[in-house]
N, C-alpha and C positions, 0 to 999 in steps of 0.2 A: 756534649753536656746536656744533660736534660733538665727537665723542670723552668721556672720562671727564673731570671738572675736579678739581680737589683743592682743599680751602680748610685753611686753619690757622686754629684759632681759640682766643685766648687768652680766658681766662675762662669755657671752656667751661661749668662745674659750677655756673656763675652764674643769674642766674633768667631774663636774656634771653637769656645764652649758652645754656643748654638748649634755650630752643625754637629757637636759630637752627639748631644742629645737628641737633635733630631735622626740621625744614624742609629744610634741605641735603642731608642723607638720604632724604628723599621724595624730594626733584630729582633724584636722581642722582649728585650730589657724592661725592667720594673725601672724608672728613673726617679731619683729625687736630686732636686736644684740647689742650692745655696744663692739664696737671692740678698740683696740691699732693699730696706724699706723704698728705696727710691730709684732702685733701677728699674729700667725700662726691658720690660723682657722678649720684646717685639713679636717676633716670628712663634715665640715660644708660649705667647700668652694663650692661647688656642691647645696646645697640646697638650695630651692628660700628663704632667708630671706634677710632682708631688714637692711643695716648696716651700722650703725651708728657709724664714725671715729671719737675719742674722748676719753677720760678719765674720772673721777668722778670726777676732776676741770675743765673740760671744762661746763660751765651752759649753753651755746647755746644749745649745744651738748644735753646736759640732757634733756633742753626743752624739745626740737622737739622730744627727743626717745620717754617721757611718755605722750606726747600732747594726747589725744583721746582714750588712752587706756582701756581695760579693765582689765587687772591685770599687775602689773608691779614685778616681780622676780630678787632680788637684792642679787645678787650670788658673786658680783666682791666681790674681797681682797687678801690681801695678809698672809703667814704664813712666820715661823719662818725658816724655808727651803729656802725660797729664797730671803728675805729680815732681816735687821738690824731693831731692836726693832721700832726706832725710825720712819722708813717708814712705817711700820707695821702698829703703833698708827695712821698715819696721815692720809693713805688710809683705815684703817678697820672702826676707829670713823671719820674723817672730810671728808670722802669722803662719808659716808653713811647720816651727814650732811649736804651736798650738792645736794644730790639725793632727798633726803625729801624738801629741797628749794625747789625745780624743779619742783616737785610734789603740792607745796602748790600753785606755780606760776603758774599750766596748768591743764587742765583737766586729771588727772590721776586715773585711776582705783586704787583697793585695791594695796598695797602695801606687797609684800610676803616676806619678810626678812630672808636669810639664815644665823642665828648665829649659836651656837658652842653647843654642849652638856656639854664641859669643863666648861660651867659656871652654871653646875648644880652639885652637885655630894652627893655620900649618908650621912645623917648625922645622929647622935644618935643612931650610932649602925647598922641602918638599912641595909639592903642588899643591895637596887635599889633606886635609885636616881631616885625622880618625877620632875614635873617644880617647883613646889612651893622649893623645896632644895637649894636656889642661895647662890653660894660658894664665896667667896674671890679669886676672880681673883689671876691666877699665873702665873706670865710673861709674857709680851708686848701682845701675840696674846690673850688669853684670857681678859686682863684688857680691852683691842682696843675695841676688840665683846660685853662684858657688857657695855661699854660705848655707845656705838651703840644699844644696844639695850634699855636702857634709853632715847636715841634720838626717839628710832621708840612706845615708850612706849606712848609719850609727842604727838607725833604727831596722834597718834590714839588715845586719848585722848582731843585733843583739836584742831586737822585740818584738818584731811583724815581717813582714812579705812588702818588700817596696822593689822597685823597678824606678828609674830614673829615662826621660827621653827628651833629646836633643834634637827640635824643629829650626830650622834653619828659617829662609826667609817665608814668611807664609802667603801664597796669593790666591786671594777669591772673593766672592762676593760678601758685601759685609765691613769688609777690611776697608775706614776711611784713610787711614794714616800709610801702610807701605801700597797696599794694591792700589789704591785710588792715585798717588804719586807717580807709580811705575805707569799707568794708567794713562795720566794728564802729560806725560815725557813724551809716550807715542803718540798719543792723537791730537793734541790742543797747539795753534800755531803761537797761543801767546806765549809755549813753554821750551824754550829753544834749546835750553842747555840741559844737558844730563853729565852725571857725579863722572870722575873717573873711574877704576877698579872693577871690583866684579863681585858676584854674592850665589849663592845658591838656592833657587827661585824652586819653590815644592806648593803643589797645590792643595790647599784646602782638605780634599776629600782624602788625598793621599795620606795627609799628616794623622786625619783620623779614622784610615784604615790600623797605621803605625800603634796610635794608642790602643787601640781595643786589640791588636794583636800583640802588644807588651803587655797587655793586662791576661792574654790567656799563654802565652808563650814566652814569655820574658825571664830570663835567668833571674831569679835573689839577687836584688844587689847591684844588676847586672846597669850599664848608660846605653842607650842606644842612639844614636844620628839617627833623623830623619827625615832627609833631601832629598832635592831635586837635583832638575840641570845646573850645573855651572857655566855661568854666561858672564860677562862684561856687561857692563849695562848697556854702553851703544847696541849689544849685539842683542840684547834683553827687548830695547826700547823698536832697535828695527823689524826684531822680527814680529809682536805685535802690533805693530803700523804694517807691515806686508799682510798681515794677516784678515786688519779689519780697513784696512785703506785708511789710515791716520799718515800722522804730518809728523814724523819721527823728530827728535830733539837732535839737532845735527853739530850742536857744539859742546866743545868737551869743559866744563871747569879744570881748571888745570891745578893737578895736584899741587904745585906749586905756589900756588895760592893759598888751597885750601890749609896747607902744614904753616905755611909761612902766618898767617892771618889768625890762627887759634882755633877759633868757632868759625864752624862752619856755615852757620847762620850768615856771617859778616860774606862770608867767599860765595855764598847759593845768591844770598841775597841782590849784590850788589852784580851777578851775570845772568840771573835770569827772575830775579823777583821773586824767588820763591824763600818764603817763612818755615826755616827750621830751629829748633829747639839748640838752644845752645850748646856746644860742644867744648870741652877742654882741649889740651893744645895735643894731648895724648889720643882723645877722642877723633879728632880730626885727623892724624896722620893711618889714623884706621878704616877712618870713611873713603882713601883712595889708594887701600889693597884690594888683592884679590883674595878673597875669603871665601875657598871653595873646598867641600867636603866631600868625603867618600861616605856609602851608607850602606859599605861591601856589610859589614855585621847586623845590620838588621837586615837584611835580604838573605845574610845566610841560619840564621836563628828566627828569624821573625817570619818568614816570609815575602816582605816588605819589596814593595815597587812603587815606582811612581810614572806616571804620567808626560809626555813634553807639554809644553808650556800653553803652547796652541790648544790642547785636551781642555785646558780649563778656560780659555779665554771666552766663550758664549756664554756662560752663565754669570764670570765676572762683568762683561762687557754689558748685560742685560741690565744689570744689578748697578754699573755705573753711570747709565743714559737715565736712569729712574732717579739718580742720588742725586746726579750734578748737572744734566741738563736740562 
């Protein structure tokens, strides 16, 4: 591809949107941001992009970010961490409605849409959850992200170029909420206990090779996974403690608790002190599966690899001694 490219990218000031941007900027990408009057844009405040003050209800705003682009990465939203169900649904589904307005309104490039692996997961036995597996949304963040992703389905079907991609768990520097967790499991001797079940752990960098290679290879239409290893967390938490010499969490909360008890707040809480976000009784019987994916279709369309787990632990590990200690 020659000439300059441009990408628009909502979420910028977010923890994957930072590195996506700072990656676009290596390549050579024209970047423009979607910023909040008040967010903090850290790392990003130093770099030439070009930013756009606004939210995903401001439509002026929207315009002018995706007018003339050539990929547009829709990264904004919000989780269960820092917002009430109800803001959750209205920024993850009506704001990613209002993007695709914007986009129908102006000349915008493909459309790269960051939804949720949550809304795939294994069924009939299976080990790994593919894209074709779409689960029954559970709880406000996942219903929000399927509902949006029906939005971005509609519109690359019948008005622009979208692509949909499904990142699993994301770990790297930056990340207070899952990396910094996974994090305090293996090294901190006050943090004894680790979740039961398993997740699929994909690094940072990896996730946003994935996007910028959906946004130039990515079938119309098309969902792509975009994981890592499949680990158990004991085996998550050990092998980062072998890795950097940390104090692995060597006791298991017992599923049993956690389904029995509801929230998993009450079950984290009450064996190892740790403050989690509340969970419904449905949410909780999910926090001690094994929720591991395959990313055979983005590796054979995309290109797509990833990293073991160790690859990304130096720069997470840099980034966590500077945050927490």
């Amino acid at each position: 591809m020659t000439g300059t490219r441009t990408a628009a990218v909502t979420g910028a000031t977010g923890f994957l949107g930072t590195h996506l941007c700072q990656r676009l900027l290596e390549d050579g990408w024209d970047v423009r941001g979607l910023s909040r009057p008040t967010s903090d844009r850290g790392p990003l405040e130093e770099e030439p992009i070009d930013w756009y003050v606004g939210d995903l209800f401001d439509g002026g705003t929207l315009r002018s970010l995706v007018d003339g682009t050539d990929a547009v990465f829709h990264l904004a939203g919000v989780g269960l961490w820092s917002a009430d169900p109800g803001t959750v649904e209205r920024v993850n589904r009506d704001g990613t409605a209002a993007l695709l307005e914007a986009c129908r309104d102006r000349d915008a490039g493909r459309l790269v849409f960051t939804s949720t692996a949550g809304t795939r997961r294994p069924t009939g036995g299976d080990e790994f959850a593919d894209e074709t597996d779409v689960a029954e949304p559970i709880g406000a963040y996942q219903t929000s992200k399927a509902a949006a992703e029906r939005l971005v389905d509609r519109y690359a079907a019948t008005d622009g170029d979208a692509v949909t991609v499904h990142p699993t768990s994301v770990f790297g520097p930056g990340d207070g909420t899952f990396t910094a967790q996974l994090l305090a499991m293996a090294l901190e001797p006050t943090m004894p206990a680790h979740l039961p079940g398993g997740l699929s752990i994909v690094g940072v960098s990896d996730v946003v090779d994935g996007l910028i290679a959906a946004s130039e290879a990515g079938g119309r239409g098309e969902h792509y996974i975009l994981g890592g290893e499949n680990l158990t967390y004991d085996r998550a938490v050990s092998r980062i403690a072998d890795e950097v010499g940390g104090s692995p969490a060597r006791i298991r909360v017992p599923a049993t608790a956690i389904r029995a008890a509801g929230p998993v707040a009450e079950a984290a809480g009450s064996v190892a002190g740790v403050h989690v976000f509340p969970f419904n009784r449905r949410m909780a019987r999910l926090a001690t599966e094994r929720l591991f994916y395959t990313s055979r279709k983005a590796h054979e369309e995309l290109g797509y690899e990833y990293d073991p787990l160790e690859t990304h632990l130096p720069a997470a590990m840099e980034w966590y001694r500077r945050a927490y200690r």
